[in-house]
N, C-alpha and C positions, 0 to 999 in steps of 0.2 A: 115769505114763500119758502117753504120746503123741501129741498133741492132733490127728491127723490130719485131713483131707477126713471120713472114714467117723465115725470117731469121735466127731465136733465134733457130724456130724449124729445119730448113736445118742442123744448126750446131750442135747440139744436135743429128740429126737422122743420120749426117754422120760423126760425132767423136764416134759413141758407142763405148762403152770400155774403152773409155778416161778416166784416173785414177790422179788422185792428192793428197796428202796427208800436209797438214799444222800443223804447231806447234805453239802454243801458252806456253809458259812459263815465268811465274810472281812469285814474291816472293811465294805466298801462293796457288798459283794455276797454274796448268797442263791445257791444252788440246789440244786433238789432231784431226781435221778434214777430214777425209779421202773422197773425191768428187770423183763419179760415174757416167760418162754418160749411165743409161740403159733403152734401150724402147722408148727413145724419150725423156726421161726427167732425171735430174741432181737427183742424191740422196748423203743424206748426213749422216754419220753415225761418231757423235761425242763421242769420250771419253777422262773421264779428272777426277779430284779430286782437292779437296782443303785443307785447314789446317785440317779441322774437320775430326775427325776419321770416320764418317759413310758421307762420302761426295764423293764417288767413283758414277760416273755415267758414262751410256751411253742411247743414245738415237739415234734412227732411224725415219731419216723423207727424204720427198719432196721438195725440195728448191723451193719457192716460185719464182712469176716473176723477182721479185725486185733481190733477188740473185742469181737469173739463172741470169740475164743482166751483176751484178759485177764481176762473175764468168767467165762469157765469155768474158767480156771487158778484163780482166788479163790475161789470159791465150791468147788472141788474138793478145795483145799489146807483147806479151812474143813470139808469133811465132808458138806455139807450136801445135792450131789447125789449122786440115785439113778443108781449108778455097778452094778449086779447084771447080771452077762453079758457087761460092755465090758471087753475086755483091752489 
């Protein structure tokens, strides 16, 4: 499937609620990504920490085109969205 303008947004407007959660863990650093399809569009809300004592963050944002595409490319190849009607 060809991840189009049209496409990206069909997928996004009929997965709402679609939820994913990733882990990232490395010697000296945590993080956790938790993916949101709401409203039409993917949101990402990361948290994580590193060696440093004052190094705890979290951060809320918008995934951009480029990782709306990676996002739906994996999870596509994986099965796991409702893909019924997108050609």
């Amino acid at each position: 499937m060809r991840l189009t303008a049209s496409v990206r947004q069909q997928l996004l407007d009929q997965n709402e609620g679609f939820t994913r959660t990733t882990h990232d863990r490395q010697k000296n650093f945590t993080e956790d990504i938790k993916y949101t399809i709401t409203g039409g569009e993917l949101h990402m809300r990361r948290t994580g920490k590193s060696s440093w004592a004052d190094s705890r963050f979290e951060e809320n944002s918008i995934a951009d085109v480029e990782q709306t595409r990676r996002f739906l490319r994996k999870y596509l190849d994986y099965g796991d969205l409702n893909t019924a009607g997108i050609e």
